[in-house]
C-alpha positions as CSV (number, residue, x, y, z in Angstrom):
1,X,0.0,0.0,0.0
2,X,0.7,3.9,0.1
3,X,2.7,4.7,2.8
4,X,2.9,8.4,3.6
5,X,5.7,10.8,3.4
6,X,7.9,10.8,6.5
7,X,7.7,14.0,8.1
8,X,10.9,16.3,8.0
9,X,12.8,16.6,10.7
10,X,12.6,19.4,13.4
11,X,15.4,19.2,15.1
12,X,16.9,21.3,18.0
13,X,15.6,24.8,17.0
14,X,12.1,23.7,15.8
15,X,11.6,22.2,19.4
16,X,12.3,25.9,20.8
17,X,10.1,27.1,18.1
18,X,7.3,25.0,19.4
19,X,7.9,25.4,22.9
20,X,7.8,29.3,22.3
21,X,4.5,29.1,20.3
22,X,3.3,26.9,23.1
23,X,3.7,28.9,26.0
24,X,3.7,32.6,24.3
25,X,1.8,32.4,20.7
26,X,-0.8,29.7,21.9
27,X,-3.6,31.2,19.0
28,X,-0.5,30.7,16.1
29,X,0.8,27.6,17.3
30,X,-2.7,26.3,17.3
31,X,-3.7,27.8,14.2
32,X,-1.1,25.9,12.2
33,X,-1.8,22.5,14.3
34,X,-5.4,22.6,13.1
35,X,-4.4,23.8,9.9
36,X,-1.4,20.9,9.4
37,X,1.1,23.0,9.1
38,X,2.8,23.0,12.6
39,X,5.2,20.6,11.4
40,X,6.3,22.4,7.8
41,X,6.8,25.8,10.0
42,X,9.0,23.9,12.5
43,X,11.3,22.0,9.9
44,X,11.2,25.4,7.9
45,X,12.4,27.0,11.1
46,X,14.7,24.2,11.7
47,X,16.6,24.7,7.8
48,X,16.1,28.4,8.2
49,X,18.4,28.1,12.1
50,X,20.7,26.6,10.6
51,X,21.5,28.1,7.5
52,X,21.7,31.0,9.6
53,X,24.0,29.4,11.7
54,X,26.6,28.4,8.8
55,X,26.3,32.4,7.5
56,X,26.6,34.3,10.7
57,X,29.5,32.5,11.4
58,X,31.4,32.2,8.1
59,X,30.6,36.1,8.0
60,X,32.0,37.0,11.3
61,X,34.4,34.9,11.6
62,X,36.0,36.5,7.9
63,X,35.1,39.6,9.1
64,X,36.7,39.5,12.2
65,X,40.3,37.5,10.8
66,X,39.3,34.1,12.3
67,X,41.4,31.7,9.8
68,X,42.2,28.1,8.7
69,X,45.8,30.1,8.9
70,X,45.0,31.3,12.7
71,X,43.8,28.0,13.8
72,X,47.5,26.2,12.7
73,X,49.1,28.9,14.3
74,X,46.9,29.1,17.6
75,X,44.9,26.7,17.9
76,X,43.5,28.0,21.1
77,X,42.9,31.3,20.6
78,X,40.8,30.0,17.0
79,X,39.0,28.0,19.4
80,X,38.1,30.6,21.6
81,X,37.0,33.0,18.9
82,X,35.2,30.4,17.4
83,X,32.9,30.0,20.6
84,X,32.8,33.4,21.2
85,X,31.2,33.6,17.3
86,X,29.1,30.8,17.8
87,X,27.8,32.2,21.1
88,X,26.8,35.3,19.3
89,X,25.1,33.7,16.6
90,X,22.8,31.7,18.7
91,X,21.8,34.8,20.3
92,X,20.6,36.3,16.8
93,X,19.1,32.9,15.7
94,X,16.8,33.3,19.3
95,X,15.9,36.6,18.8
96,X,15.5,37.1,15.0
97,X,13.6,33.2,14.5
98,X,12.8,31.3,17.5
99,X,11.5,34.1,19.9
100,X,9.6,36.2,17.7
């Protein structure tokens, strides 16, 4: 028989997404459960995270001299500006996707 399409994946930040919607947007996260479309908006959310992820932090890393050449040369300091990027980026995925 037919079997039906699995559903994409909502990983990490379409289980914030939800959550927020949840406890803060209950009228929108219900709206798209009724509707069917709770879990395309959380994989979306999910693809849109972390492409946002893989940007931020190519951008500021080139932007801020964090290098394949830096992280031979000091490992530990390209480590440490590597965190500090990815901190940062996780704060603007929050407010700019999952918390709005």
């Amino acid at each position: 028989g037919e079997e039906e399409p699995l559903a994409r994946p909502i990983g990490v930040w379409g289980a914030l997404r939800r959550d927020y919607l949840k406890q803060h947007r209950k009228n929108l996260y219900y709206e798209l459960l009724f509707a069917g479309k709770l879990n395309d908006h959380l994989a979306d959310i999910e693809e849109q995270a972390q492409d946002m992820m893989w940007t931020l932090s190519r951008q500021m890393a080139k932007a801020e001299g964090v290098t394949e050449e830096m992280k031979r040369r000091d490992q530990m300091a390209w480590v440490g500006a590597m965190n500090n990027i990815r901190s940062r980026a996780l704060e603007i995925i929050r407010n700019d996707l999952i918390y709005t």
